[in-house]
C-alpha positions as CSV (number, residue, x, y, z in Angstrom):
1,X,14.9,-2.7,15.3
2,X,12.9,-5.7,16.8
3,X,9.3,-6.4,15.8
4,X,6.8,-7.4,18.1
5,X,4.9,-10.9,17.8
6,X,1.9,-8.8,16.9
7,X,4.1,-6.7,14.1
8,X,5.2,-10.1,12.9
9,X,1.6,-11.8,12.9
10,X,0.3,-8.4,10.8
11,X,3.2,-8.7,8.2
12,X,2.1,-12.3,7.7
13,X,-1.3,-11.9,7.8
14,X,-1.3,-8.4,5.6
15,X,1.6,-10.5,3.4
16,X,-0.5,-13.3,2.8
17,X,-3.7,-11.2,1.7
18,X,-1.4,-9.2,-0.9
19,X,-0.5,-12.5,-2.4
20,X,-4.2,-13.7,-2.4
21,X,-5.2,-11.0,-3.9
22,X,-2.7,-11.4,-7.0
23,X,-3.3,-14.9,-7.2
24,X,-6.6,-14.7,-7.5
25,X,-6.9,-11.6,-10.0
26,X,-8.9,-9.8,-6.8
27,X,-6.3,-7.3,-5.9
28,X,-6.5,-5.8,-9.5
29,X,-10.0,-3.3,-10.0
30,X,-11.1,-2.4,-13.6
31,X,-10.8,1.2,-14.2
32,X,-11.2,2.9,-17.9
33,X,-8.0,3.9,-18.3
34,X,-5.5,2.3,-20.9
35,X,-4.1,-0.2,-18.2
36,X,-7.8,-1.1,-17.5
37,X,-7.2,-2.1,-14.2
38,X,-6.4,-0.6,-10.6
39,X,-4.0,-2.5,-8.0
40,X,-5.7,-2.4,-4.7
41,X,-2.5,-4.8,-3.7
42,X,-0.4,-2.2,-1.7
43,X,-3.7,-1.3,0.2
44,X,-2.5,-4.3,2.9
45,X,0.9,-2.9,2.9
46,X,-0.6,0.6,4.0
47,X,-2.4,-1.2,6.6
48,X,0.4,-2.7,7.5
49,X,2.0,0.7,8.3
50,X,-0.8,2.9,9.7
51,X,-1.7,0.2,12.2
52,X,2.2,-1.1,13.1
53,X,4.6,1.1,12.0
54,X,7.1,1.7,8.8
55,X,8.9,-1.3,10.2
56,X,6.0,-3.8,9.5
57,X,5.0,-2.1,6.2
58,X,8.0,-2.4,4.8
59,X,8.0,-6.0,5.4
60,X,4.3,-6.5,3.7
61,X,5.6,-4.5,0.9
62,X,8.8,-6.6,0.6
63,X,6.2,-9.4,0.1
64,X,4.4,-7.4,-2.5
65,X,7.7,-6.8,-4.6
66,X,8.8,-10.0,-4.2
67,X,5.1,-11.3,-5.5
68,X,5.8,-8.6,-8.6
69,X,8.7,-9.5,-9.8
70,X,8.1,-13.4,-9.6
71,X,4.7,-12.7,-11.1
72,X,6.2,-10.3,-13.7
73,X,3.6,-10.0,-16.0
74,X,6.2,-7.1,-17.9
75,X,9.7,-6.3,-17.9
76,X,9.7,-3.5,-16.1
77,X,8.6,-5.6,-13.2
78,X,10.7,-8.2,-14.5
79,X,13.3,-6.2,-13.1
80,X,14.0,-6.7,-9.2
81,X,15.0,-3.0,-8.8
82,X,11.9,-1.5,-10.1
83,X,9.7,-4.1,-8.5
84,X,11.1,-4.2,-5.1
85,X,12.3,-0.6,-4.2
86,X,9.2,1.4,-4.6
87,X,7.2,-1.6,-3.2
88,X,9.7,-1.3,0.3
89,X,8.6,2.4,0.6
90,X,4.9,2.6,0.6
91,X,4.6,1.9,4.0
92,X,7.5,4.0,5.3
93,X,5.7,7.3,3.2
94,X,2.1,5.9,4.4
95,X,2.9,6.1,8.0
96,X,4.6,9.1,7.8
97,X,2.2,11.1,6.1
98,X,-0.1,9.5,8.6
99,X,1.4,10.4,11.7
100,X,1.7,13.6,10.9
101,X,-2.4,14.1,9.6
102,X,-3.5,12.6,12.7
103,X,-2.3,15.1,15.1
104,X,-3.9,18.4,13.3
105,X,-7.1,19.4,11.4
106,X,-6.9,16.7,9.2
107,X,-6.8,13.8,11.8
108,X,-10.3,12.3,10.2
109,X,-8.6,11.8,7.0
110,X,-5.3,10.4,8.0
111,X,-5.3,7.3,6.7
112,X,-6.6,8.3,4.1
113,X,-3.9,10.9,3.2
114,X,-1.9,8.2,4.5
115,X,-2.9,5.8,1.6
116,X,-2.1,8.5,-0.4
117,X,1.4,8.9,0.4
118,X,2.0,5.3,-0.2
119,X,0.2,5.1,-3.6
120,X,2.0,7.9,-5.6
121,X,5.2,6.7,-3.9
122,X,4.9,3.4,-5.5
123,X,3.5,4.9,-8.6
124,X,6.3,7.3,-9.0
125,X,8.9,4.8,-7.6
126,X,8.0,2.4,-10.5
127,X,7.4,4.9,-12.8
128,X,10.7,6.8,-12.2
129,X,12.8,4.3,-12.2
130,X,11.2,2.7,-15.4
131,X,12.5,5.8,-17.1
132,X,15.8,5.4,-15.5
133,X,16.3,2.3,-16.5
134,X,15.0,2.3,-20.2
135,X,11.8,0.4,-19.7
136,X,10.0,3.7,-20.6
137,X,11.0,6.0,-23.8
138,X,10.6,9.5,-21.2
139,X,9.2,11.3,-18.5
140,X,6.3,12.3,-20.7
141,X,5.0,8.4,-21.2
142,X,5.8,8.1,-17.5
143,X,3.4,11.4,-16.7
144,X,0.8,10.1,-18.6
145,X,0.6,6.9,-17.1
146,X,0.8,8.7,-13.5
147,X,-2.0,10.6,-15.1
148,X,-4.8,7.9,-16.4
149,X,-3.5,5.2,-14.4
150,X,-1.7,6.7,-10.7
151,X,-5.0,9.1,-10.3
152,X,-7.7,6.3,-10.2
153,X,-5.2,4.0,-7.5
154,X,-5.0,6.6,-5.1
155,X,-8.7,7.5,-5.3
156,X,-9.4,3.4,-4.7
157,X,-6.4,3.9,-2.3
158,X,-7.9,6.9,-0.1
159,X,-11.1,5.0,-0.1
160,X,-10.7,1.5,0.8
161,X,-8.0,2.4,3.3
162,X,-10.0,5.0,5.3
163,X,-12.5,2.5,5.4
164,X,-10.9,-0.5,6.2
165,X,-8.4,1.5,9.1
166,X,-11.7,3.0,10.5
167,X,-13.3,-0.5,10.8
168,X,-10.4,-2.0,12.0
169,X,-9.8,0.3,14.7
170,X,-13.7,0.4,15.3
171,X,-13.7,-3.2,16.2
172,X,-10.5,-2.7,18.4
173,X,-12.3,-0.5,20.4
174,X,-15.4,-2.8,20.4
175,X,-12.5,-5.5,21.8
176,X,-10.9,-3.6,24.5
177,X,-14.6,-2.6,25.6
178,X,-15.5,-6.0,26.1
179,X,-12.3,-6.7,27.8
180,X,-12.5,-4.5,30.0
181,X,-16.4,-5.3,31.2
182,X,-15.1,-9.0,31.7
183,X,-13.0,-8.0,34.4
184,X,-15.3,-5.4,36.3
């Protein structure tokens, strides 16, 4: 597969706000839960996906795992596996959950359902393979931190990625609009 110029400026650009983000402690939102905070740092790799395809979200999140495992703030993102692999596939799920919602009933809330998609896919990616690998005692610690900690991420998730798709496509319209009237 070849990517675009444009699929290759959005991987760079979407890249390069996920690592802002975790540089500057922005990409992580304080929820009450026991983790006490909410990763809003795949929500440019969804993006990514819903606006370019599975192609260019699976770069941005390549760029996320990569920033989580040389960022390791624990050892189960210490480990390249955990931190990568589940990072790669948000955007493959978020686009393909997207696809599919925008051509029925639920079209309004595709990227939403979207950001979904990608969210409990890196949740349960880590999370499963955390287990797996020993970094968590059993599929019951892994459930309960899918419970207190995956829920609140894909609410912020849904939320910030309908928003930001709709205003984002909103001001493509606005764009071609203009465009167009410039060569009436």
């Amino acid at each position: 597969m070849k990517l675009s110029p444009k699929q290759m400026a959005v991987s760079g650009l979407l890249g390069g706000l996920t690592v802002v983000l975790g540089l500057t402690g922005l990409g992580f939102i304080p929820v009450p839960t026991a983790a006490g905070r909410a990763t809003i740092m795949h929500i440019p790799v969804i993006l990514a996906a819903i606006l370019e395809g599975p192609l260019t979200g699976a770069m941005v999140g390549l760029i996320f795992g990569l920033f989580s495992f040389l960022q390791a703030a624990s050892p189960i993102t210490a480990d390249p596996l955990v931190a990568i692999l589940p990072r790669l596939l948000i955007g493959p799920a978020a686009w393909l959950v997207f696809r599919w919602a925008r051509r029925g009933i639920f079209q309004p809330v595709a990227p939403s359902l979207g950001a979904a998609a990608g969210t409990l896919v890196k949740t349960m990616g880590v999370l499963g393979l955390a287990v797996l690998r020993g970094y968590l005692p059993d599929i019951r610690a892994a459930l309960v931190i899918a419970a207190t900690h995956g829920i609140p991420e894909v609410l912020v998730a849904m939320i910030l990625a309908g928003a930001l798709f709709r205003a984002l496509k909103s001001r493509k319209e606005e764009e071609e609009h203009d465009s167009a009237d410039r060569y009436r």
